[in-house]
N, C-alpha and C positions, 0 to 999 in steps of 0.2 A: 761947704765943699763946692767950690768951678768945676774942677777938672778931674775925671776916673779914665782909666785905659781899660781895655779889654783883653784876651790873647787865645788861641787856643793851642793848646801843646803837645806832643807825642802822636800816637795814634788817632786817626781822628775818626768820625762817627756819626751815624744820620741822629740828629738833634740839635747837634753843635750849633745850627744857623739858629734854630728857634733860641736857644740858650745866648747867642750872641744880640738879638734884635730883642729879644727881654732888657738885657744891661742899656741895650741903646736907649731902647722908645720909653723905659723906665725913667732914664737917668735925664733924658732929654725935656720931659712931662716935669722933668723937678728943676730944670734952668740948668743942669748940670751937664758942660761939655764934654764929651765924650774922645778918647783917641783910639783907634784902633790898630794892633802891632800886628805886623805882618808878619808872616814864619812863626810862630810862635815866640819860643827866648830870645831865636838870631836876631828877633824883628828889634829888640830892647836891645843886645848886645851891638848893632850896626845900627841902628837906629830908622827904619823902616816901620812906617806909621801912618796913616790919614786923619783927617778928621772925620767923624762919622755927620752923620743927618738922619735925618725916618729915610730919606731917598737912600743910601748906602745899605740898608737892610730892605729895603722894597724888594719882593718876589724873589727873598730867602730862603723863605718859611717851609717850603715844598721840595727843596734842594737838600740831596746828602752831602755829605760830607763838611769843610768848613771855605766858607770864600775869603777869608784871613788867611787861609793855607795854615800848615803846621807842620814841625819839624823836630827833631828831636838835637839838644844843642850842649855840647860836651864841654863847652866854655861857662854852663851854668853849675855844674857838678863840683867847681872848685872856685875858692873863695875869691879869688881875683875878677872872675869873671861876673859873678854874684855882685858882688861891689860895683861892678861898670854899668849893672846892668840897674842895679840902684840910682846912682849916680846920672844916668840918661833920664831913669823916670823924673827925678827929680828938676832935673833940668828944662824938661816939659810942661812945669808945674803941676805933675799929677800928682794928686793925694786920696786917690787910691784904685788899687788894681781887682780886677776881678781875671782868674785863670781855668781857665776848663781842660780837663784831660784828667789824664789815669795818675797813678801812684807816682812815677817819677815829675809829674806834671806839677804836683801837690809838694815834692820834695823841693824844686823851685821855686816854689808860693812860700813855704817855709821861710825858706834863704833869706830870700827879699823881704819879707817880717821880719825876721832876726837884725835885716839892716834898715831898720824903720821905716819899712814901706807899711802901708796898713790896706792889707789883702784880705780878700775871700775866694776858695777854692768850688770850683763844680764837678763833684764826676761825671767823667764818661768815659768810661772804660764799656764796650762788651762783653768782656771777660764777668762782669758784675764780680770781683773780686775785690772791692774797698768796702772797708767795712762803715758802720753807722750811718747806712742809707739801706733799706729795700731795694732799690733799682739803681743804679747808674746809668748818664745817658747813653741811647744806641743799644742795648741790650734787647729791646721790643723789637725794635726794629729788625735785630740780625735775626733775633727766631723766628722772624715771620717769613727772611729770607733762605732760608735754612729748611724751613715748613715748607714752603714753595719749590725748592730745589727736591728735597727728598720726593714730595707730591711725585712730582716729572720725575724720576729715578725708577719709583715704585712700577710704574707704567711700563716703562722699558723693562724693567728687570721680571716684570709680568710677560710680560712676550716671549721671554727666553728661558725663564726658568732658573731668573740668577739671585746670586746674592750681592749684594753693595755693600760694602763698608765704604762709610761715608768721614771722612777727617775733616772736624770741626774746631776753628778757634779756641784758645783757650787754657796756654800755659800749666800753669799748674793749678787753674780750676776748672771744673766739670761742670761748672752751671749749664753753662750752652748747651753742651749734648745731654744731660739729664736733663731738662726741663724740654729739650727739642725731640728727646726720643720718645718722652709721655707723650708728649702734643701730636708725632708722626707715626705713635703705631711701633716705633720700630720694636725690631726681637731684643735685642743687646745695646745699652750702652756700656763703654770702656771710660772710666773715668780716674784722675789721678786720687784723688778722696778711697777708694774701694777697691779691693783687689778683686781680679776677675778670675775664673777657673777656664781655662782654654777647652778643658778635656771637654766641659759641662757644657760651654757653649756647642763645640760642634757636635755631640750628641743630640742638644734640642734643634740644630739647624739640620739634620738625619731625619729626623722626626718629623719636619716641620715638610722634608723629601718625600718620605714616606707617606705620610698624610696626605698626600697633594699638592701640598701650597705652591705656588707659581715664584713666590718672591721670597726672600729675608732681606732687611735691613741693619746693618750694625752702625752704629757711630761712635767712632773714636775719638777722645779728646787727643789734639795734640801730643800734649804734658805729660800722655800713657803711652803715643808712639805713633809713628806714619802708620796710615793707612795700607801700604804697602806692605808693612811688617805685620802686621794681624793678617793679611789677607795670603801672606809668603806660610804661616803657621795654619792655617784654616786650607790650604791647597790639600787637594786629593784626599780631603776627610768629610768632607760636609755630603760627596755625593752628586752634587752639581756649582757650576760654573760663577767664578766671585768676578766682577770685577769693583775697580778701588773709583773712588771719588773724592779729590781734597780742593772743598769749597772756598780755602784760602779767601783773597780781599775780598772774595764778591760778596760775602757777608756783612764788611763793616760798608760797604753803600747804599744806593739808592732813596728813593725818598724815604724820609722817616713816614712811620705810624702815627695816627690821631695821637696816640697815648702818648709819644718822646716828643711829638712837636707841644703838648699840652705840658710835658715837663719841663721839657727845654724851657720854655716862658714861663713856668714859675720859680724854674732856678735859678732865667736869669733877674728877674724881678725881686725873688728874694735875698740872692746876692748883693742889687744894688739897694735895697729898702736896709741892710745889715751896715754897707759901709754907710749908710747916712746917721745911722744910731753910733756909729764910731766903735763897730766890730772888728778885731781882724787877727789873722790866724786859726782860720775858722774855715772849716767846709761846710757847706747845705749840704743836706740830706733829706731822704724819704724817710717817714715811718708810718706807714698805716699812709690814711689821707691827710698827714699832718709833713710842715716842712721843721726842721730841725737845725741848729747848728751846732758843733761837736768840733775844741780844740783840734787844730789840723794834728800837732804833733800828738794829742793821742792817739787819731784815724793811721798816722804813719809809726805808731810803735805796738798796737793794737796786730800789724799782718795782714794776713790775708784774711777775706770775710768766711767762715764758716759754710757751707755746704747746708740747706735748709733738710735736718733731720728727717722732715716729712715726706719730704719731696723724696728721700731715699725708700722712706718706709712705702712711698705709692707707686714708687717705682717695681719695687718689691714685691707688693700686693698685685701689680698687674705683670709678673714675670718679664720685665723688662729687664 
């Protein structure tokens, strides 16, 4: 193997650069030339590319988001475009791609496999909804921005006597706000996984009046509804004053965590140690402290990743 390309695709996420400078300084250490696509898919379908070096990922590693940029490309969704976009790689002499991004990111890594490209997928989704990994990249990273935001919420809403509902990333999974609500303290989370009782909630936020307490915090997954809309149902019952919070992008930036920049580089390291064994159609994944690789088309017929049972039962256990 000369020549691998790089991409990252859809949504993007602090890790991404670690994940990118893995495949570089990996592939680079093995005499193996590197390209890197820009936009993600457009960058393959137009043909928008550089050559990488260690210098192209130099004073990455601390940086959100991805410096390849990313996009989301409707040219890759159907087969004509799939083919062009083949068609380029090949023309480049790449023989083989590594792609980082979430589920529809993965269903393009597919594509290009199906037309003999010989690919390996990375997640990084925040949502952490792909299944046969533990963590996807960016997910440490948004709770810790998430953790930080409510932090400073908490304060304010001490001063006044309020309550926050906080809207959190997250589709049609609740990992974010369940695993952000243990971590913050908060009174309620609203997740798509679990149906909530409204009546129940604003009785214990009465209580919580009653008692003294200075604050409550709720967080709503998206995927359950705006923050506006729990907080329009929760008016003139709790007792005192809500107001809304929807942390939108600020979640998926900033620098990544020790942890995403420590995975970013082993997925992209193990990404490229995979296509040199002559893998492909394959995502890495976490399991435990081990890396994994797991047919992409079973990860994309498999769904969305499951809700970790315990994590509901601790949630439970500490009346969140």
């Amino acid at each position: 193997m000369k020549r691998i390309a790089v991409l990252t695709s859809g949504g993007d996420c602090s890790g991404m650069n670690a994940a990118i400078r893995g495949v570089v300084r990996s592939a680079l250490s093995a005499g193996i030339e590197v390209v890197g696509i820009q936009k993600g898919y457009h960058g393959l379908i137009d043909r928008h590319y550089e050559i990488m070096s260690t210098r192209s990922v130099s004073n990455t590693l601390q940086r959100g988001g991805t410096f390849l940029q990313s996009a989301r490309c409707k040219e890759m969704m159907e087969e004509p475009g799939q083919r062009l976009a083949a068609e380029n790689l090949k023309g480049l002499g790449v023989e083989g791609l590594v792609v980082i991004g979430g589920d529809g990111s993965l269903r393009g890594a597919m594509a290009l496999h199906n037309q003999g490209i010989r690919v390996i997928g990375i997640p990084a989704s925040i949502d952490n909804d792909l299944p046969f990994t533990d963590m996807s990249l960016g997910v440490d990273t948004a709770l810790n921005n998430i953790g930080y935001a409510v932090d400073c919420l908490k304060d304010t809403a001490s001063s006044h006597d309020r309550a926050f509902i906080v809207e959190v990333m997250g589709r049609r999974c609740g990992y974010l706000t369940l695993v952000a609500a243990i971590a913050c303290g908060a009174e309620h989370a609203l997740i798509p996984e679990v149906e909530y009782d409204m009546d129940r909630i604003c009785e214990n936020l009465r209580k919580r009046y009653r008692e003294g307490r200075d604050n409550s915090i709720i967080l709503v997954a998206e995927g359950v509804g705006s923050a506006q809309s729990i907080s329009d149902q929760i008016k003139d019952r709790i007792g005192f004053e809500s107001r809304i919070m929807v942390l939108g992008h600020y979640q998926r930036g900033g620098s990544p965590t020790t942890f995403d920049r420590l995975l970013g580089s082993r997925f992209g390291q193990g990404a490229m140690d995979a296509l040199k064994k002559g893998e492909t159609g394959k995502m890495i994944g976490l399991s435990g402290a081990k890396l994994t690789l797991t047919d992409m088309q079973k990860v994309l017929d498999s769904g969305q990743r499951p809700i970790d049972k315990n994590m509901i039962k601790l949630a439970r256990s500490l009346e969140v």
